[in-house]
C-alpha positions as CSV (number, residue, x, y, z in Angstrom):
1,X,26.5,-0.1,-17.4
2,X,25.4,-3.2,-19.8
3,X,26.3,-2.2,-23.3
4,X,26.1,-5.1,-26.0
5,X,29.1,-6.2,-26.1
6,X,29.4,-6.9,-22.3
7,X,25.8,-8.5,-22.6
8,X,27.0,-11.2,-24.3
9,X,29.8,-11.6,-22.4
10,X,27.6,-11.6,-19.1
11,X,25.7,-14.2,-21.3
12,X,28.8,-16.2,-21.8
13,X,29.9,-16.4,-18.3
14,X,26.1,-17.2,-16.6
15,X,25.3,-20.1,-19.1
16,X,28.0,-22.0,-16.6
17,X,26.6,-21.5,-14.7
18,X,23.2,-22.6,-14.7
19,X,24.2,-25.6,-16.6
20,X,26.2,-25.9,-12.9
21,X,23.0,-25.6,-11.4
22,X,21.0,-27.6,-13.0
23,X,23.0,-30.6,-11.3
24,X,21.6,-29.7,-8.6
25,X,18.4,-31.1,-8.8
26,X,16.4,-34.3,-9.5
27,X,17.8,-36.4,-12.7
28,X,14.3,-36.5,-13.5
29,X,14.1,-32.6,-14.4
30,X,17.7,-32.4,-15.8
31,X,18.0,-31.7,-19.6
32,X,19.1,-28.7,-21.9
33,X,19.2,-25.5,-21.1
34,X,17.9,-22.8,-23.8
35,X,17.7,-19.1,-22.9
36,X,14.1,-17.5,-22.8
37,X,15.3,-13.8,-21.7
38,X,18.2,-11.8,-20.1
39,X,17.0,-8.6,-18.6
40,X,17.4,-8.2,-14.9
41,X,18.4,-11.8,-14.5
42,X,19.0,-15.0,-17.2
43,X,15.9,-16.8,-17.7
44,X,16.5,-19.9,-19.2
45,X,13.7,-23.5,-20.2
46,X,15.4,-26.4,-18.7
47,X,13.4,-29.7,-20.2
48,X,13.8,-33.2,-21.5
49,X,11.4,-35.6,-23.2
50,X,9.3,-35.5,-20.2
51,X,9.2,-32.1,-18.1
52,X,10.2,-28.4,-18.8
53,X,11.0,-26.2,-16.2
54,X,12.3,-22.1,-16.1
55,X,15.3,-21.9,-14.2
56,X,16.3,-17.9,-12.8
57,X,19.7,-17.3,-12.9
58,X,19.8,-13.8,-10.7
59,X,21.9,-10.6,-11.5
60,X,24.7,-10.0,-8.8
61,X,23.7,-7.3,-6.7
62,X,20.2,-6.7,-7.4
63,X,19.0,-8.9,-4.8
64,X,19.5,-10.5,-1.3
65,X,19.2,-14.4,-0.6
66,X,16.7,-13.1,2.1
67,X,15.3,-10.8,-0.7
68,X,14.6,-13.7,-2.9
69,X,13.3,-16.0,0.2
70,X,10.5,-13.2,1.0
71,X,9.7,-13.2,-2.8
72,X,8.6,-17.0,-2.2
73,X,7.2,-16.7,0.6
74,X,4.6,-14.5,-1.3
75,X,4.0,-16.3,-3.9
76,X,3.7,-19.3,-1.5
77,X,0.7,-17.2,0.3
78,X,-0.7,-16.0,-3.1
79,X,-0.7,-19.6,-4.5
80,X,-3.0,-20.4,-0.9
81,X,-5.5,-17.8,-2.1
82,X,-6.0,-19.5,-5.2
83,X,-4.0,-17.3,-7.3
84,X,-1.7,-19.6,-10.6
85,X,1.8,-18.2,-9.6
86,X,5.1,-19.5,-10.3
87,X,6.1,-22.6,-8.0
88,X,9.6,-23.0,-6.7
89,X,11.3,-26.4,-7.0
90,X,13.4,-27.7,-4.6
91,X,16.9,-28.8,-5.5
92,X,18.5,-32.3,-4.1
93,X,19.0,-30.4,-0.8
94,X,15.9,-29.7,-0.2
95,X,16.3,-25.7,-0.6
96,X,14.2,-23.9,-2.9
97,X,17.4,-21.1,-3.5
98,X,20.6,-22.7,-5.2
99,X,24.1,-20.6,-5.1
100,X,26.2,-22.0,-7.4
101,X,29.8,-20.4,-8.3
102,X,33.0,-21.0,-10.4
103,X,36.5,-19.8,-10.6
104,X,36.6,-16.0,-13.0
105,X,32.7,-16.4,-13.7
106,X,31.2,-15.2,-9.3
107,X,28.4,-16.7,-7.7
108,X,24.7,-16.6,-8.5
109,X,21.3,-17.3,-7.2
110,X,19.3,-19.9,-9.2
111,X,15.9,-21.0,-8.3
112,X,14.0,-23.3,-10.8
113,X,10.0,-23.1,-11.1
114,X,7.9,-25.1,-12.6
115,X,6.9,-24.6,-16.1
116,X,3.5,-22.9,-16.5
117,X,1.6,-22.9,-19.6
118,X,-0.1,-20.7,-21.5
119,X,0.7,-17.2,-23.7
120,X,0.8,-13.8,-23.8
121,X,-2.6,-11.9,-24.0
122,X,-3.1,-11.4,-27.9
123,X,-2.9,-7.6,-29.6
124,X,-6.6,-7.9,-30.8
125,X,-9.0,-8.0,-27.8
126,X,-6.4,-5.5,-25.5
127,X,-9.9,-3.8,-23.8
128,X,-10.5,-7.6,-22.3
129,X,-7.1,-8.4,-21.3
130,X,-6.3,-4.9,-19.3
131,X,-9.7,-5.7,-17.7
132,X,-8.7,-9.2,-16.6
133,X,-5.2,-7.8,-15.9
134,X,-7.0,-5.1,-13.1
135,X,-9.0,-8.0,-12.0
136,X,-6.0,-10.1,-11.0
137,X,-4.0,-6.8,-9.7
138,X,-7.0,-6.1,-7.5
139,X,-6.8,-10.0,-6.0
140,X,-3.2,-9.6,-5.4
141,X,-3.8,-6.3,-3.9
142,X,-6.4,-8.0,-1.1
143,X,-4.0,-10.8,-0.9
144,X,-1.2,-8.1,0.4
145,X,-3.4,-6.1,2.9
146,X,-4.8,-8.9,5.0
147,X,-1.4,-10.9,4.6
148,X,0.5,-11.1,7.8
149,X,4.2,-11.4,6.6
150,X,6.7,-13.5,7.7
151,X,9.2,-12.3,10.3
152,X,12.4,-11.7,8.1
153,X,10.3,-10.5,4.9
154,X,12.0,-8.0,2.8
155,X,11.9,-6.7,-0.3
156,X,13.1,-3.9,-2.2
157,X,10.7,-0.1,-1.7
158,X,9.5,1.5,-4.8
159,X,9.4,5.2,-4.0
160,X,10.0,8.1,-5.8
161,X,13.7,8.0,-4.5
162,X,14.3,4.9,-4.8
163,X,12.9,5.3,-8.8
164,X,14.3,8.7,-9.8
165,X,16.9,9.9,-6.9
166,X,20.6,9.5,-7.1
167,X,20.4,6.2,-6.4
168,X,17.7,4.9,-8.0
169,X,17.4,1.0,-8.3
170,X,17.5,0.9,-12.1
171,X,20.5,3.6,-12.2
172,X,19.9,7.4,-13.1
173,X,17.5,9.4,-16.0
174,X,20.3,11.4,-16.6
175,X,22.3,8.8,-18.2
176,X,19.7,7.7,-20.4
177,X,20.5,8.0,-24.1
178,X,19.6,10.3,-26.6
179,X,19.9,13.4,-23.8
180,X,20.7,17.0,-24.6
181,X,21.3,19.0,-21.7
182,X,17.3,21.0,-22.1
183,X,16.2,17.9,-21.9
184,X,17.9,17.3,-19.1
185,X,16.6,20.3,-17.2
186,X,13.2,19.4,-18.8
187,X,13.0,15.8,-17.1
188,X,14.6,17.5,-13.8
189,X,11.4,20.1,-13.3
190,X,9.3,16.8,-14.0
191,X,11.1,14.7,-11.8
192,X,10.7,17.9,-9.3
193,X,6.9,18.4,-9.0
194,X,6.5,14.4,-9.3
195,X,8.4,14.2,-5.9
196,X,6.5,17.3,-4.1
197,X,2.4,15.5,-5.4
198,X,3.6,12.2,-4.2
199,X,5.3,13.2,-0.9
200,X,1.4,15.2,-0.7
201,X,-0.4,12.1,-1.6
202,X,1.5,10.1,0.9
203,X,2.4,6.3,1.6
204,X,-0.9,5.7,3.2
205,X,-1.7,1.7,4.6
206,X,-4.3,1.8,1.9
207,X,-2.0,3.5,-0.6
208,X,0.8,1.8,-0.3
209,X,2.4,-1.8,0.2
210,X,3.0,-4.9,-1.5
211,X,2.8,-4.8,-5.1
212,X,4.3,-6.8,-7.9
213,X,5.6,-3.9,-9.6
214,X,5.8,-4.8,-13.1
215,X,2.4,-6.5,-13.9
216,X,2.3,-6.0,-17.9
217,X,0.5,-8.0,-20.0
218,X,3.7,-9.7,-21.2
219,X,4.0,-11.4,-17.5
220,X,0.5,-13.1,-18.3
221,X,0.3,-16.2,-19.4
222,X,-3.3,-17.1,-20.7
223,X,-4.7,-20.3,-21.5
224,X,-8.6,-20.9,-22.4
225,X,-10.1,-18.8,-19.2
226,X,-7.2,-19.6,-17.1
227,X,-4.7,-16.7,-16.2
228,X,-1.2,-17.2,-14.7
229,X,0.8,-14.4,-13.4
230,X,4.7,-14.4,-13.7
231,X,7.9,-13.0,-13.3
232,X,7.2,-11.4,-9.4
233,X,11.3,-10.5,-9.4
234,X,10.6,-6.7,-8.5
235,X,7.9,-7.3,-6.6
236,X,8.1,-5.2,-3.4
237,X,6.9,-2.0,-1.4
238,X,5.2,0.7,-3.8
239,X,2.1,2.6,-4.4
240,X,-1.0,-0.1,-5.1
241,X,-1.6,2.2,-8.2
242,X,2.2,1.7,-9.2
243,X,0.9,-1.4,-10.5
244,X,-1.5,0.1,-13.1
245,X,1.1,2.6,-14.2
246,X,3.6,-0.9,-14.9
247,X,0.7,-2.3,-16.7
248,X,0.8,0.5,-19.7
249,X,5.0,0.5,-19.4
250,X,6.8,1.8,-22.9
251,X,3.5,2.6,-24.2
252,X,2.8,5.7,-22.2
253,X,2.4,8.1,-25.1
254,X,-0.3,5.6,-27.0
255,X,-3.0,7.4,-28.3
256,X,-5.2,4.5,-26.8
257,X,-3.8,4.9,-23.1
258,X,-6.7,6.7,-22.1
259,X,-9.5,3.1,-22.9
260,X,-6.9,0.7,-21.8
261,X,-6.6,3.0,-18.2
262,X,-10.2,2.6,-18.4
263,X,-11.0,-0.9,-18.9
264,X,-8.1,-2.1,-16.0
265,X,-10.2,0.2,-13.5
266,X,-13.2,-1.5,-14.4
267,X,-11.5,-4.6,-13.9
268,X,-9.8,-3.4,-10.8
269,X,-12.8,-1.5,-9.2
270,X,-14.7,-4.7,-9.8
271,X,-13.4,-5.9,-6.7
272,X,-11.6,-3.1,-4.9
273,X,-13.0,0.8,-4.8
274,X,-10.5,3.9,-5.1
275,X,-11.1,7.8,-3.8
276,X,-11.2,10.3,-6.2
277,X,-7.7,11.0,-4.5
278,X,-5.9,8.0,-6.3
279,X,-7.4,8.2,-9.2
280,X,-5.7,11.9,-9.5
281,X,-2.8,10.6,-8.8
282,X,-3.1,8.1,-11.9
283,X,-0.9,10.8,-14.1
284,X,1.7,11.6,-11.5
285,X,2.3,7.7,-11.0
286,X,2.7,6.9,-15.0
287,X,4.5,9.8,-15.6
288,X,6.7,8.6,-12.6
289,X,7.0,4.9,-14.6
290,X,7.9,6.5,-17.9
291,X,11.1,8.2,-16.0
292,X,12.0,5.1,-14.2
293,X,12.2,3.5,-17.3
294,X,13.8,6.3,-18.8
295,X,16.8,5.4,-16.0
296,X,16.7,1.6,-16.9
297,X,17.5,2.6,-20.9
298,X,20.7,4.4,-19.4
299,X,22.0,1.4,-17.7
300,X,21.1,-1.0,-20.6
301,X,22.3,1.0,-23.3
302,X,23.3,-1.0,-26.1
303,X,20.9,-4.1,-25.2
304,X,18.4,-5.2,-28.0
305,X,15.3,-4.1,-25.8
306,X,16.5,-0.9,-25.1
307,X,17.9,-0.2,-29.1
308,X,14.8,-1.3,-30.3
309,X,13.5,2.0,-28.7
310,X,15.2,4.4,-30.5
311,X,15.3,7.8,-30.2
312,X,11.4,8.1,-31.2
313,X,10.6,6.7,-27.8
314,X,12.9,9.1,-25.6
315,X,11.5,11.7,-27.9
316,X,8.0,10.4,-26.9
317,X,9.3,10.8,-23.3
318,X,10.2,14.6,-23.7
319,X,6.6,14.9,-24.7
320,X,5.1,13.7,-22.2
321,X,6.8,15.5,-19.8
322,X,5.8,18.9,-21.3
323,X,2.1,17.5,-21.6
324,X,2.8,16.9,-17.9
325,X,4.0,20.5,-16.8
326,X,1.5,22.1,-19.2
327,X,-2.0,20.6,-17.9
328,X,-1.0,17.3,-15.2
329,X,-1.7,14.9,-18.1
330,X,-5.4,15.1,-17.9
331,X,-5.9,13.4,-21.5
332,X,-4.6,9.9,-20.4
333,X,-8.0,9.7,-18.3
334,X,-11.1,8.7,-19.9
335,X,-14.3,10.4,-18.6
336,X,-15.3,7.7,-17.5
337,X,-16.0,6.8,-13.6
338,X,-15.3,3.8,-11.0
């Protein structure tokens, strides 16, 4: 588990790292290294007078080399279609994945991309920006289905097992802070009836496949009318409508979930059409999302992110879940139609 104390140490040990790697590319892009963000892997700006670049220093364990290969070889495809996506940078070698290692500190993954420009969507205007944000979900969602993928492609499978079981990929709910146990048994009926509509709903071609996972407005990057999409390290096997429940992540119990649901299915169902069958699934897949984060708090305990939650927001969560056993979450949907 990464409490704060060990965060910074994990901090301390990867910055050799990456200033390691960084030799491994062309003097031309070599520089200082300053962290941007340490989540699920250190993300650190690596620039000179002349050129930035982001440099991804990987977690141990979260993900394959042939993992990490499949993830470029989708944005490589989704970069074809047009689509502004992060581009790998090949080190002196000529490999786009770097593994770079020293004595007490392990081995890493590293790949460098090129710097994109641009920012976050702004607070004001949120209607626009989850309508551009289902616009661009839609395009990678079209992208996936007619894609032919690479012999050798893997990548992690977002499922309710893989989000809420015993093993979940972020760790388990029941460690999550703040927990009594009649909470516990609370979040376990939840997690319960979640499993049994979803296993009902199915995995479907046209339900279910390659998604990014955790498209949020903070992996936009906007600039004029131009909109980049970043950060496609969880990307991988999920429901297609996984995707819109990422979009609204942490902010689940808004009182304005209901319009921003509605304005990324206008953007979305501008290009792409969904059943009345998906769409009543909407609740069951964000209540799904709020519990998988709900896991991720327990194994970051004591990390700024995850403090900066408090108890309010697991309190939030407890709500939720009654809302949810009480009536299916039927508020977060907006009357209107796609």
């Amino acid at each position: 588990m990464m409490t704060a104390s060990n965060l910074a140490t994990g901090l301390d040990a990867i910055a050799p790292l990456a200033s390691l790697a960084a030799l491994r590319y062309d003097p031309a892009l070599q520089g200082q290294l300053r962290l941007l963000s340490h989540s699920e892997n250190a993300t650190y700006v690596l620039y000179n007078a002349r050129r930035r670049s982001v440099m991804r220093v990987h977690r141990q364990a979260y993900h394959s080399y042939q993992e990490i290969v499949s993830e470029l070889w989708w944005l490589a495809a989704l970069r074809e279609e047009g689509l502004q996506v992060p581009n790998a940078i090949a080190g002196l070698d000529g490999q786009l994945i770097q593994q770079v290692e020293l004595a007490g500190l392990g081995r890493r993954y590293v790949v460098l991309f090129d710097w994109i420009e641009g920012s976050e969507p702004a607070p004001q205007g949120l209607d626009a920006s989850f309508r551009r944000l289902g616009a661009i979900n839609a395009r990678l969602h079209e992208q996936a289905r007619r894609w032919r993928q690479p012999e050798g492609f893997t990548r992690m499978t977002w499922n309710h097992a893989s989000m809420l079981g015993a093993q979940g990929h972020w760790g388990k709910w029941q460690a999550a802070p703040y927990l009594a146990e009649p909470d516990r048994a609370l979040i376990g009926e939840v997690v319960g009836l979640l499993g049994q509509r979803l296993a009902e709903y199915g995995q479907g071609a046209g339900r279910f496949g390659l998604i990014h996972a955790d498209l949020r407005l903070a992996n936009l990057l906007v600039q004029g009318e131009q909109t980049r999409i970043i950060d496609f390290d969880d990307c991988g096997l999920g429901w297609y409508l996984h995707d819109l429940a990422a979009a609204l992540s942490f902010f689940e119990h808004h009182a304005e979930l209901p319009q921003w649901i509605d304005n990324w299915l206008q953007g979305y169902c501008s290009r792409l059409s969904l059943g009345d069958e998906d769409l009543a699934m909407l609740p069951t897949l964000i209540m799904q999302r709020r519990l998988q984060l709900l896991a991720w708090t327990g194994t970051h305990r004591g990390t700024p992110q995850v403090e900066s939650l408090g108890r309010d927001w697991v309190v939030q969560t407890l709500g939720l879940c009654r809302r949810y056993l009480d009536d299916g979450l039927r508020d977060v949907m907006s009357h209107g139609g796609h």
